[in-house]
N, C-alpha and C positions, 0 to 999 in steps of 0.2 A: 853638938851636932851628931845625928844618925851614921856613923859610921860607913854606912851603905853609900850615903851622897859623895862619897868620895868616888866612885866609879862613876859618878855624873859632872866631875869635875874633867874636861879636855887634858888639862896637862898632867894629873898625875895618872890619867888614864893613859893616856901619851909615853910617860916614865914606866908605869907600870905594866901595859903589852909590849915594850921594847925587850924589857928585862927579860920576861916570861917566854915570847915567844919566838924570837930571834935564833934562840936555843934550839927549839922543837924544828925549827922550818930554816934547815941551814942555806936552800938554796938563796937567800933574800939578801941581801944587804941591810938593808934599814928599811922601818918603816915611816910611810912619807904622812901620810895623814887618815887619822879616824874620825868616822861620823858616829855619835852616840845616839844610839833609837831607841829611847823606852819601850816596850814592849805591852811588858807589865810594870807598874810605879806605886805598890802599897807599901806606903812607907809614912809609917805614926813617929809617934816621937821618940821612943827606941825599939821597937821592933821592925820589921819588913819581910814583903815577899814581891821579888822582883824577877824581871828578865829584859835583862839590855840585849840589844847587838851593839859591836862594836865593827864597824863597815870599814875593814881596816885595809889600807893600798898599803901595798909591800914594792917595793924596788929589789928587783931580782939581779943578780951578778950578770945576769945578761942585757942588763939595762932595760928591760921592760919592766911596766907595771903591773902587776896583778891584785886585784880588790877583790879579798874573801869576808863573807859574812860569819865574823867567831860572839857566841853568845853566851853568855852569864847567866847561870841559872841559880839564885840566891836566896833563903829563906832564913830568917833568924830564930827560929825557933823547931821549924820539922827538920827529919835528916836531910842533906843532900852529897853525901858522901856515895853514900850508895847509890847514886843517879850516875856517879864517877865510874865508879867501880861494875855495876850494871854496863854503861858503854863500854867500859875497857873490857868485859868480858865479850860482848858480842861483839866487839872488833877482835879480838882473837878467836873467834869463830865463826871466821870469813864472811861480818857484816858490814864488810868495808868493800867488799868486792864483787862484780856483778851489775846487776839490775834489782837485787833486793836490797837495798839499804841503809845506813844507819847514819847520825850526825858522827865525827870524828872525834873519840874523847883528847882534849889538849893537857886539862890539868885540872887538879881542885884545890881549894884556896880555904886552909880553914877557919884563918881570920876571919873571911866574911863567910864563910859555911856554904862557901859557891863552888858551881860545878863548871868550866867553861870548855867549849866546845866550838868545833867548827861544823857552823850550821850548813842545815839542806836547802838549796835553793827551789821556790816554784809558786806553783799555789795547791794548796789542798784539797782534798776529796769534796768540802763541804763550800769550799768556793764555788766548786762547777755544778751542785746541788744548787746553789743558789742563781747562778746561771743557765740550768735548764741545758746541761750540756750532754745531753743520755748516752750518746755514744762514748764521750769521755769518763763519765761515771764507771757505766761496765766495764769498762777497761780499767779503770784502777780497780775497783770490786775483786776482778780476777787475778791482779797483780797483789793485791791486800792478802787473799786468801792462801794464795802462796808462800808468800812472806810468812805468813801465822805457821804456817806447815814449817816452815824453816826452822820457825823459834822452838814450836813444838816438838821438833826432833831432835830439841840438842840434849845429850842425856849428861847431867848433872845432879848433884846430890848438895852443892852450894847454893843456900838460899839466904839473899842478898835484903831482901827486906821479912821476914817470919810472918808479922805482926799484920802484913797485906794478905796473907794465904787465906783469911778466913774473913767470911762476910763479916762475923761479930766483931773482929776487931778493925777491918779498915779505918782507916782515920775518917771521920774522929770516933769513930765503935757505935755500936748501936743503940750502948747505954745513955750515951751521949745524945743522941738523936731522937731517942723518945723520949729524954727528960726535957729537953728542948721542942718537943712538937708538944707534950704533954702541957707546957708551962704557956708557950704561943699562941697555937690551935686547939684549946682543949675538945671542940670537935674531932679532928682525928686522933686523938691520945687512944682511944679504944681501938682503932680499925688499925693504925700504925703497929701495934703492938699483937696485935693476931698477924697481922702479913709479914713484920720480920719474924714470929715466933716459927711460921711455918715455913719460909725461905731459908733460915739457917738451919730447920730439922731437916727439911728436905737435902743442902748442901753435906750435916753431919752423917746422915745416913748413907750415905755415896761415900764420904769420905775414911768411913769405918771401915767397910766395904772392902778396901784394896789400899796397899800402898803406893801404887802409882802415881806419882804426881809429875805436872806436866811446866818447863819453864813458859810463863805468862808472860806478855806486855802488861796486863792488869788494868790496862784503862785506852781500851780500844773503840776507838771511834774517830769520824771522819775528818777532825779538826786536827788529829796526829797522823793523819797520810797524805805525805808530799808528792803530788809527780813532777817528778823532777826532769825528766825529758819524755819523748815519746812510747821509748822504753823501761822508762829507770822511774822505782818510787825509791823512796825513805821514810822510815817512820822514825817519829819523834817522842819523846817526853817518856823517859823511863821510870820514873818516880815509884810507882808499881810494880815494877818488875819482881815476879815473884815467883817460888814452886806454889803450885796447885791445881784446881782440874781445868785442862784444856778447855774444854766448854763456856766457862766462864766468859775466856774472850769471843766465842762466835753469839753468847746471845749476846752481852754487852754490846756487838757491833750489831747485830739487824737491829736491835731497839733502839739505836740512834739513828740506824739508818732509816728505819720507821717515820721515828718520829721529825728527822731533819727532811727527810722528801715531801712529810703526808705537810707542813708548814710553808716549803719555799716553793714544790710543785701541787701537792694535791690531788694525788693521784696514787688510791690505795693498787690498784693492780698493777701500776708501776714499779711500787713497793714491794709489793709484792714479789714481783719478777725479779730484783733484784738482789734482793733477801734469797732467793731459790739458785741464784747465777753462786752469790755466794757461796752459801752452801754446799753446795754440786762441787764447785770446782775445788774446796777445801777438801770435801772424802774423795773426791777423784787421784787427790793426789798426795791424801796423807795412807795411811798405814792405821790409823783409828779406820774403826767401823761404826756407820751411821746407823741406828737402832731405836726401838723407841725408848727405849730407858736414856741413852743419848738424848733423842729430842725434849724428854721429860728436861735432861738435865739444863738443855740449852736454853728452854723454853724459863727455869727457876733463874736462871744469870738475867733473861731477858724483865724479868718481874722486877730482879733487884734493881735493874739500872733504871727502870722507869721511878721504882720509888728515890734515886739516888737524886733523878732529876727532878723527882718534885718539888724534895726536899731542898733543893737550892733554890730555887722559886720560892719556896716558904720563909728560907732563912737567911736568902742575900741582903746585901744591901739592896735597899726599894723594892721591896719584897713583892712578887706577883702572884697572891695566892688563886689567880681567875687560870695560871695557865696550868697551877700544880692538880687543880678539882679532877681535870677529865684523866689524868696519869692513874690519879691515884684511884680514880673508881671503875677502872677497865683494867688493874692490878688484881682489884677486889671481885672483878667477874670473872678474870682470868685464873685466881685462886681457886673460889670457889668452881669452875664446870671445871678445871683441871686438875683438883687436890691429891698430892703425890698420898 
């Protein structure tokens, strides 16, 4: 048996969060009962990539109960030690407190190469995209943008994943992706292979340039921003967390913001406005300066993620190469009238 189904078993999940977290959360007495929620459930016949919640009621020494959401974040094969290590550092650098912030890291298990954490409660940015909620939107938009200033001003010289820092090697690397589009789609094998050639020159050229590098989330978009109350977000899923250039994560985020409005609303000057709220309130309040060698830059992060999403549409399971066509040939216009 998959090793992993044992955190989908009640009772030694039961034995196993008693031991773990009793310790961490001394106000508690015992814990009274867990609800196990697959989240994610890829699980073959020995590897996996999961993420449970475990909806755990605790009995407090004060005789109340309180039910926090702690979640397991587990892969059998990529790192997830550093997903540990990434939280405990921004929880030491007061992302635990405030209106900006972070899941709570509890511990990591490396038996199952799992990260567990006490999750954020809400719904995300891309929930209320999907509800046509505009006033709620811009308001986390401006609360996103700040948060990103946060992460961006933390000045470290520890980098927690290397291997994330550069378009070429993100998982799974670029070599991997064009031997795989080339083998799939021998249609884009050519056009694939000019627009990363010229997204990573453009990224190494900047990156020659200056030894500045800035801490990342590394995978910013609207499905990792919580709001958590009227005032309070959280962002999630560190996996990425990397040094390299800031920029990265603002075009990463308008390009999903783009694309997740221009699909559930439809409406490009929406997006537009958006995208500019963002922006605005990021240099308003960071210490970068907005420039066009900046928007060039923002504008190359914005190219990769669009290829990043086609490429999942080309290579997921049930593969949709009708949604990956219009990504990838508004990349190709985008290239060309804007060649760095």
């Amino acid at each position: 048996m998959n090793k992993i189904r044992q955190l989908l078993d009640e009772e030694f999940v039961f034995d196993y969060l008693s031991k773990k977290l009793l310790p961490i959360y001394s106000d508690f007495k015992k814990i009274k009962k867990i609800k196990i929620i697959p989240h994610k459930d890829n699980i073959w016949h020995e590897t996996y990539h999961v993420v449970f919640e475990f909806r755990t009621s605790f009995l407090g020494k004060d005789g109340k109960v309180r039910t926090l959401p702690i979640f397991c974040s587990a892969h059998s094969e990529e790192p997830r030690k550093n997903v540990y290590d990434s939280l405990r550092f921004l929880w030491d650098n007061d992302f635990g407190k405030g209106y900006l912030s972070i899941p709570h890291p509890l511990f990591f298990s490396k038996y199952f190469n799992a990260t567990f954490y006490r999750g954020v409660s809400g719904h995300n940015l891309y929930y209320y995209i999907c509800s046509k909620e505009l006033d709620v939107i811009e308001d986390i938009v401006v609360k996103f943008a700040r948060w990103l200033v946060k992460l961006h001003s933390i000045k470290t010289k520890k980098n927690l994943n290397p291997v994330n820092s550069r378009i070429e090697t993100v998982y799974p690397g670029v070599e991997h992706i064009l031997e795989r589009i080339k083998k799939d789609y021998p249609e884009y094998g050519q056009i694939y292979k000019e627009i990363y050639g010229i997204i990573i020159n453009n990224e190494e050229v900047f990156s020659d340039s200056t030894r500045n590098r800035w801490l990342i989330h590394g995978d910013a978009h609207p499905e990792n921003v919580i709001k958590m109350s009227p005032k309070k977000i959280g962002v999630i899923d560190f996996t990425d967390l990397c040094l390299s250039d800031f920029a990265r994560d603002l075009g990463s985020f308008i390009q999903q913001l783009d694309f997740m409005i221009m699909r559930k609303i439809g409406n490009q000057k929406y997006a537009d406005k958006i995208k500019k709220i963002f922006l605005d309130n990021y240099f308003t309040n960071s210490k970068e300066k907005y420039t066009e060698e900046t928007q060039a830059r923002i504008n190359n992060y914005y190219n990769w993620t669009a290829m990043r999403t086609a490429t999942f549409f080309l290579i997921k399971s049930g593969p949709e190469p009708e949604r990956a066509a219009p990504l990838i040939e508004d990349v190709r216009k985008n290239i060309l009238n804007h060649k760095s």
